[in-house]
C-alpha positions in Angstrom: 53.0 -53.2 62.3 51.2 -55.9 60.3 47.9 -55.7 59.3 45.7 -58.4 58.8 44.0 -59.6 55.0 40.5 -57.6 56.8 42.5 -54.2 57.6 44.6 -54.6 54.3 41.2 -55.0 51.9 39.9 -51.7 54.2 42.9 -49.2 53.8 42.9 -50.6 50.1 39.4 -49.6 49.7 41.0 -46.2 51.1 43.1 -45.2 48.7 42.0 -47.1 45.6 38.0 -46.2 46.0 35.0 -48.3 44.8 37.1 -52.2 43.2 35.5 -55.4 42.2 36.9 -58.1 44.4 39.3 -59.3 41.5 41.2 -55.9 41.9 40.7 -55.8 45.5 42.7 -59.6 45.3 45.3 -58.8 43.0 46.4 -55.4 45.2 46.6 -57.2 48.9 47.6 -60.2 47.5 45.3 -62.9 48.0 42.9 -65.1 45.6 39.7 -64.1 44.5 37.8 -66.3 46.3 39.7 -65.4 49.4 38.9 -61.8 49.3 35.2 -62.8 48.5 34.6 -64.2 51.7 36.5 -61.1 53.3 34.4 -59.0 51.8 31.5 -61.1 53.0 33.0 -60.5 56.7 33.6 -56.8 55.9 30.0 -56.2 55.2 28.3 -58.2 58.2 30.4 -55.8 60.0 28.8 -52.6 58.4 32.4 -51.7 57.1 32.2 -52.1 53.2 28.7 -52.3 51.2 28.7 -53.8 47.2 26.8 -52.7 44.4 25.8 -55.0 41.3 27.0 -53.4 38.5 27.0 -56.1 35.7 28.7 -58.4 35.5 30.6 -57.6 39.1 29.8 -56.5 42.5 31.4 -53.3 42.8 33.1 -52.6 46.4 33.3 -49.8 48.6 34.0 -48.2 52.4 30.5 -47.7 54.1 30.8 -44.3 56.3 31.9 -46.5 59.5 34.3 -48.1 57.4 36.2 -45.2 56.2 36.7 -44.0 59.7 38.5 -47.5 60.5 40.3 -47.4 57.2 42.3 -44.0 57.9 42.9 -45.5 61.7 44.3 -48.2 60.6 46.3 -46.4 58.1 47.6 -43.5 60.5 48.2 -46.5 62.8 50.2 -48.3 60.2 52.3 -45.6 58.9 53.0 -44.1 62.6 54.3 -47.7 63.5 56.5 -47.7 60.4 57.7 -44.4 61.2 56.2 -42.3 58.3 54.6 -39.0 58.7 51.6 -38.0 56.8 
């Protein structure tokens, strides 16, 4: 199963914890401005909230977005035929 850029940045968030969006980018494999604007997405959606730590936003999972994170990633892994 492939997961889209949106899922990816979640279950990254997962395992990874609170990133800025240049290590968010650099782990799922996009630019930094194209993981901006999916972040952007990801919190009109209630699913990741940032905090301004200077001189970068710091990201992270709200509650509701943790819950979809470890779907997805149970959903992943059981299509690819891992166990937990």
């Amino acid at each position: 199963m492939f997961l889209t850029t949106q899922q990816r940045i979640l279950v990254t968030l997962l395992e990874n914890g609170p990133l800025k969006n240049s290590d968010i980018a650099k782990r799922v494999g996009i630019t930094e401005q194209w993981c901006s604007g999916m972040v952007n997405i990801l919190q009109a959606k209630d699913l990741i909230e940032s905090e301004l730590i200077p001189p970068r936003k710091i990201n992270k999972l709200t509650n509701r977005g943790v819950e979809v994170a470890r779907r997805l990633k149970e959903i992943s892994q059981k299509a690819e035929g891992k166990a937990f």
